[in-house]
C-alpha positions as CSV (number, residue, x, y, z in Angstrom):
1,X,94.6,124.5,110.0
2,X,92.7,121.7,110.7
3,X,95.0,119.4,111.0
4,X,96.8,122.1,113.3
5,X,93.7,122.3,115.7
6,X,93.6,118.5,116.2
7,X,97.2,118.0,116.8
8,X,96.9,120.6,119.3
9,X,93.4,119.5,121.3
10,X,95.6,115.7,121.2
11,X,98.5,117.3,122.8
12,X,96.1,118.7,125.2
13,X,94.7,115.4,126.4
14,X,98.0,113.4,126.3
15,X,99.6,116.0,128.6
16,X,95.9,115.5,130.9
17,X,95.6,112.4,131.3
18,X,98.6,111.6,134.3
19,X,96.6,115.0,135.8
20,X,93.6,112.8,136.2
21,X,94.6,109.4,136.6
22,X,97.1,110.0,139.3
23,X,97.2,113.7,140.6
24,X,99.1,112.9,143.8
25,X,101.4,111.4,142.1
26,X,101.7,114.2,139.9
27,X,102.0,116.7,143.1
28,X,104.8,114.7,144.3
29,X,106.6,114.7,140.5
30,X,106.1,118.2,140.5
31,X,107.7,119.0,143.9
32,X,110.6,117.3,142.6
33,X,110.7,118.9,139.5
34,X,110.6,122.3,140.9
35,X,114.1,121.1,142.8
36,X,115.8,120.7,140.0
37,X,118.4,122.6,138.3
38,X,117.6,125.1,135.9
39,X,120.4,123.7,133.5
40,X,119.0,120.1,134.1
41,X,115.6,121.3,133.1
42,X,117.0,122.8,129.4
43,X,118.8,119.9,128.9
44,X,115.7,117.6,129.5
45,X,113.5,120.1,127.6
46,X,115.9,120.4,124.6
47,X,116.1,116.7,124.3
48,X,112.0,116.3,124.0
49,X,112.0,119.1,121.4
50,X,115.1,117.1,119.4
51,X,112.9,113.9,119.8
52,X,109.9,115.7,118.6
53,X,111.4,117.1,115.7
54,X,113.3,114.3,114.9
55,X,109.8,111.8,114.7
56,X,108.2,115.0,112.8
57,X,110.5,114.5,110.6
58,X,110.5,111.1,109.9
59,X,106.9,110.7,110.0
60,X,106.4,113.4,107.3
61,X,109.5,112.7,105.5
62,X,110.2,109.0,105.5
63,X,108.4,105.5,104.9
64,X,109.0,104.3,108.2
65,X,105.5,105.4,109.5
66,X,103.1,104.1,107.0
């Protein structure tokens, strides 16, 4: 659960830190993103989850991440 908590307070930050360093930026990003296809958006969303479960996987699973 630990492990759990941390993971998820580090998700937290990494998904802050554009917020803060550049928010017009992000405002403008947004805007765009909130143009954009709905089936566009799935298929961008279903790719991050493939990635993330793919380097999940091979971090728990495989040598390569020592």
């Amino acid at each position: 659960m630990k492990l759990l908590v941390t993971v998820l307070g580090l998700v937290f930050i990494l998904e802050a830190i554009p917020y803060v360093l550049f928010p017009e930026a992000m405002q403008r990003w947004l805007a765009r993103l909130s143009q954009m296809e709905a089936g566009s958006l799935r298929s961008t969303g279903l790719f991050a989850l493939g990635l993330g479960l793919l380097l999940c996987y091979l971090a728990q699973r495989t040598g390569i991440f020592p």
